[in-house]
Each structure stands twice: as structure tokens, then as C-alpha cells.
C-alpha positions in Angstrom: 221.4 104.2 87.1 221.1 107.2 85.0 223.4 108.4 82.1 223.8 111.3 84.3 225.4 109.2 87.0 227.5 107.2 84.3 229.0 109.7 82.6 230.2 111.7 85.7 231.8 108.0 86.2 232.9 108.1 82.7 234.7 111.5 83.3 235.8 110.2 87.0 237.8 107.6 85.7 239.3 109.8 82.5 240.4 112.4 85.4 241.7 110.0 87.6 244.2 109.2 84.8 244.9 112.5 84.1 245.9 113.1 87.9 248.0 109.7 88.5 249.7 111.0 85.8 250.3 114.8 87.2 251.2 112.6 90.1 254.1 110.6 87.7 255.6 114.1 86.9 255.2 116.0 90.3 255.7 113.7 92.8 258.0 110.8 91.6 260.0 113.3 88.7 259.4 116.6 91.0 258.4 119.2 88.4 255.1 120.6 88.8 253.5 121.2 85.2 250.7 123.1 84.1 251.8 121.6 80.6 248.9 118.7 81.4 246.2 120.9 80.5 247.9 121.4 77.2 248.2 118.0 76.8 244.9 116.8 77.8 243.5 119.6 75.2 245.6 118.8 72.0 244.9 115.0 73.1 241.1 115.9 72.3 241.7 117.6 69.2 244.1 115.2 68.2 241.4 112.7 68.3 238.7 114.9 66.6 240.9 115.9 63.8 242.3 112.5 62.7 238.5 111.0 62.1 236.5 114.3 61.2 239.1 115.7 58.8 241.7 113.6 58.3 239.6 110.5 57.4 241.5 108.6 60.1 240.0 106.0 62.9 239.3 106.7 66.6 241.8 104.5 67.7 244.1 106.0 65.1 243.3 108.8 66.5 244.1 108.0 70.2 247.8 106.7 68.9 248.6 110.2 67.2 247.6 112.2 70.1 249.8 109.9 72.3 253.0 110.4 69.9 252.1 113.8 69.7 251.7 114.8 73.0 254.8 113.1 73.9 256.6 114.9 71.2 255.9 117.7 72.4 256.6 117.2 75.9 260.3 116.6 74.9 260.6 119.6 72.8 258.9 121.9 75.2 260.4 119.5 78.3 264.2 119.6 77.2 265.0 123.0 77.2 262.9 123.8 80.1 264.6 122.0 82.2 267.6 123.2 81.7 265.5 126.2 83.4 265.1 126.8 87.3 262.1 124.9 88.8 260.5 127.7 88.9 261.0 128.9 85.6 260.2 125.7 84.6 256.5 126.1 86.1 255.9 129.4 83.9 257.5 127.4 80.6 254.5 124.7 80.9 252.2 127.5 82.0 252.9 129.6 78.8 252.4 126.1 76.3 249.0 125.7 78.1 248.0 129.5 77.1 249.7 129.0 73.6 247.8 125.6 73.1 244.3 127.5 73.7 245.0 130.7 71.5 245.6 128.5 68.4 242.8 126.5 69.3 240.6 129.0 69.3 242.2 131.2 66.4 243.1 128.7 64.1 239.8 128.5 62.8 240.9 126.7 59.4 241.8 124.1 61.0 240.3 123.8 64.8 236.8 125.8 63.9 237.7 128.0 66.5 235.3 128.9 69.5 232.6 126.6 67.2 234.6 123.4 68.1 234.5 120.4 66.1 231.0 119.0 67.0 229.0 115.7 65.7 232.1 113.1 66.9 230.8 109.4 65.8 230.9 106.6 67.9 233.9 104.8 67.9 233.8 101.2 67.2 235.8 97.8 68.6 235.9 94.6 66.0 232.7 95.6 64.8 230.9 96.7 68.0 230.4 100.2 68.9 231.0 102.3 71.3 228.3 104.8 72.5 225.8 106.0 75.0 227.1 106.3 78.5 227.5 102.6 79.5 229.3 101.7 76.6 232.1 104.5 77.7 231.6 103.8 81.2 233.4 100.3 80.8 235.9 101.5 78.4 236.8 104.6 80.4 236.8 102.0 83.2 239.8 99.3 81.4 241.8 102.7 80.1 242.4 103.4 83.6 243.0 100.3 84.5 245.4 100.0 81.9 246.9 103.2 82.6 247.6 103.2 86.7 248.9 99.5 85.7 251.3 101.6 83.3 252.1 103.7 85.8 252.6 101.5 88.6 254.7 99.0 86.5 256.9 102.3 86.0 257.2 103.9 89.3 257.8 100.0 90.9 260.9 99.9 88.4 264.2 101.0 88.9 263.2 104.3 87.1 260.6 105.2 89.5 263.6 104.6 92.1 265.7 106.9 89.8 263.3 110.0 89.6 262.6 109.5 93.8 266.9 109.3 93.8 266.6 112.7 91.7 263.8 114.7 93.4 265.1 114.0 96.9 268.6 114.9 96.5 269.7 115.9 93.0 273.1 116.0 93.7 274.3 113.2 95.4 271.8 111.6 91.9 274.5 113.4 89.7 277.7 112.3 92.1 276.6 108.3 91.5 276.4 108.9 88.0 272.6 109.4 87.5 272.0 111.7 84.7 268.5 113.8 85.5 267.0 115.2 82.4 266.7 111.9 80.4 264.6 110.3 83.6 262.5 113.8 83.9 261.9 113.9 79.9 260.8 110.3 79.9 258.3 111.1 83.1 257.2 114.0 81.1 256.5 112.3 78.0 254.6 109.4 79.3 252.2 111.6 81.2 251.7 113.6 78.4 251.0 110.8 76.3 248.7 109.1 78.7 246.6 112.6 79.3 246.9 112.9 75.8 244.7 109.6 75.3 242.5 110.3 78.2 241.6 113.9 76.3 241.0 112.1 73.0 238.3 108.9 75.1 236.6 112.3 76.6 235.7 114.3 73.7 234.4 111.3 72.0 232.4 110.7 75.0 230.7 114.5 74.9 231.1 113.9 71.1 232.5 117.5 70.2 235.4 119.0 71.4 236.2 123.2 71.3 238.7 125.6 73.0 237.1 125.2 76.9 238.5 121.9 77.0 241.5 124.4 77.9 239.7 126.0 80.6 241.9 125.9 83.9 
């Protein structure tokens, strides 16, 4: 098989997590974010930034863009949603627009439209982790790892909740269910996991600049 073929795998499975966890968000929580993009971006810089000028490691890396990303989710999450749906839509549109401008103008920091190229292979207990095989399986167990995530999450009673919530909001609220901690939690653990997903990928292409932001 050629690297070709293995690294649209590579990028098949990365994607896949991205969109289970879209599906976390818009179809168990019910709020339909274009924040994702932002998250999957930052993720990738997150990533870049902690080994290539912070002196940090790859999988130090992969940790900070989680917190990050979830971070931010609840600080751009919370007040959205005290927003209409729709308004909520065009909040997580605007941080995906914001999150590309300072990529690409905050050259001191991101390099700007140059990108941060020349990412090093990441290593595990001493091995390393390169070419296209060597992502293809890693890609392959975060995803595993990530739908099992999801899956243990959505099979709970808070997967219950956020279905309780999306279908019927009210009658949610009249048993006592209160909505915006479930949605803020939904929204911070698919921005976390996109977030990670971001950082494996620009390792993979080993640079990462402001198309990663590209709808």
C-alpha cells in the first residue's frame, strides 16, 4: 500500500473523530457549531507551539490543546447559550473567523500565512512515530479511544440527559434538569477531542499554517 493510501487513512480516521464529535454536540446536545473548525485549528497550533517554541513534548502538547480547547469552549459556550439557537450558530461561526485572523496576523507568535513548518516526529517510550504507517496505527487507537469516549458518554445517563433536553427542553427544565451545564460539558469534550485530533494531524503533515482553518 502506498503512503498515499495510508495517509488519506491517517486523515480518515483523525476526521472521523472530528465528526463523532460534531455528532456529540449536534445530535445528542442539539446545538449545531461551527466552533469545531476553531477547535480543530487552535488544537494544531496548540500542538506545534508547545514543542517548536515552547520546548514542550508532543504529547504535552496534545494535553494543552485538549484543556485549551475545552476552556474555551466554556467561555465562548456559556454565554452563547444563553443566546437563541440561532444566535448561537453565528457566536461559534464568528470564534472560527476570529481563530483564523489571529492565526494568520499574529505573526510573532503563529508565523502567520508561513505556518510553523519542520514538526519532528513524535516519540512513544523511546520509539518514534513517523512515516505514514507509523501514524496510520496511532491515528487508528485515537479513534478508537475516542468513539469509545464517546460512546461510554452518550450510553450514560448524560447522553440520556442531553436527548431529555434536545427533544423537549421544557418538560427537561419542569423535572428539574438544568440545560446549560449538560450542553457546556458536550461542548467542551468535543472541543477537546477535535482539539487532539488537530494536534495528531499537523504532526502527521509536519507543519501546520492558517488553512487548517479553511471551511
Amino acid at each position: 500500500v502506498s503512503d498515499y493510501v495510508t495517509g488519506v487513512g491517517v486523515s480518515a480516521f483523525l476526521f472521523t473523530v472530528a465528526a463523532a464529535s460534531l455528532n456529540f454536540v449536534y445530535g445528542y446536545a442539539g446545538l449545531l457549531s461551527f466552533a469545531q473548525l476553531a477547535f480543530w485549528g487552535i488544537g494544531g497550533y496548540c500542538a506545534a507551539l508547545t514543542v517548536m517554541t515552547f520546548g514542550g513534548s508532543f504529547w504535552m502538547g496534545l494535553v494543552y490543546a485538549a484543556v485549551l480547547n475545552a476552556g474555551l469552549a466554556v467561555a465562548v459556550g456559556f454565554p452563547a447559550l444563553r443566546l437563541s439557537r440561532d444566535s448561537f450558530v453565528i457566536v461559534t461561526l464568528s470564534f472560527s473567523l476570529l481563530a483564523f485572523l489571529i492565526a494568520r496576523d499574529w505573526v510573532s507568535l503563529t508565523r502567520g500565512p508561513l505556518g510553523i513548518p519542520g514538526l519532528p516526529s513524535p516519540s512513544f517510550f523511546g520509539l518514534d512515530i513517523k512515516g505514514a504507517w507509523g501514524f496510520y496505527y496511532f491515528a487508528l487507537i485515537f479513534m478508537i479511544a475516542a468513539l469509545g469516549v464517546l460512546y461510554a458518554i452518550v450510553s450514560s445517563r448524560i447522553g440520556r440527559v442531553l436527548l431529555a433536553i434536545k427533544q423537549n427542553e421544557p418538560l427537561a427544565i419542569a423535572q428539574g434538569i438544568a440545560p446549560t451545564p449538560y450542553r457546556l460539558f458536550a461542548f467542551a469534550v468535543s472541543a477537546a477531542l477535535t482539539g487532539v485530533a488537530g494536534g495528531i494531524l499537523v504532526f502527521f503533515m509536519q507543519i501546520v499554517d492558517p488553512l487548517i482553518f479553511d471551511f
